[in-house]
N, C-alpha and C positions, 0 to 999 in steps of 0.2 A: 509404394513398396520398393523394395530389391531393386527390381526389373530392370531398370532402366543400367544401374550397377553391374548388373548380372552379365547385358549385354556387352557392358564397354570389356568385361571379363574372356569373354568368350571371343570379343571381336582382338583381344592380346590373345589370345593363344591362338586365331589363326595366323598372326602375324608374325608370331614364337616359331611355329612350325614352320610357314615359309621362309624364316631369317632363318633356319638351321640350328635353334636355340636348345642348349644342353636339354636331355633330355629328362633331365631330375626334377631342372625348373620346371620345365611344361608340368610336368606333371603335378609339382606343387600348387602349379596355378589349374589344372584340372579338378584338385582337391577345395581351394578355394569356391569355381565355382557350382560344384557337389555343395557345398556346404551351404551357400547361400541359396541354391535351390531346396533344399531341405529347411531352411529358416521359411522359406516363405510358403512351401505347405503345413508347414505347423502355423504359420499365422492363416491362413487361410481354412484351416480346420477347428481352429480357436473360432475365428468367426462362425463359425457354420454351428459349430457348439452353442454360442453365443446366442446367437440371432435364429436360426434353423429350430435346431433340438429344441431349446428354451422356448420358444414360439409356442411349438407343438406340444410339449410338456403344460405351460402354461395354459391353453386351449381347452385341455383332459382329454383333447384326442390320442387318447393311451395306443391304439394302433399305428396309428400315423409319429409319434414318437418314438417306438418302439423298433420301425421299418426307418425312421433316420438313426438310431444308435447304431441300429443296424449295417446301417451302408456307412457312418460314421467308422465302425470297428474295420471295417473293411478295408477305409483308406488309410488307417492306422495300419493294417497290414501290408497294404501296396508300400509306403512308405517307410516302414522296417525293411524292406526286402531288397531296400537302395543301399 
């Protein structure tokens, strides 16, 4: 994934803030790493749709399905709210 990206991102911007670096850039690079944090819960929710949901869907355990759309829509929510 990301992650390892993500990190090197974050590990520049504390380096931005200690150099004294304009404060528009930091912030562009704040936005960059927002944004790849939201790439990688939408792939990580893709999976879980994938593998998860589908699993239980295909099983016909209709309740257990039903209690992952569930917590599925949820993380759909957490992650609008960023």
């Amino acid at each position: 994934m990301r992650l390892k990206r993500i990190e090197g991102q974050v590990r520049g911007l504390q380096r931005m803030i200690e150099d004294d670096t304009y404060c528009i850039d930091v912030l562009t690079q704040v936005a960059a790493v927002s944004k790849g944090l939201q790439q990688v819960g939408v792939k990580l929710l893709d999976e879980h749709l994938q593998h998860c949901v589908a699993g239980a869907a295909a099983s016909g355990d209709a309740a257990h399905t039903e209690a992952l759309v569930h917590e599925a829509t949820k993380a759909v929510e957490r992650l609008l709210r960023t």
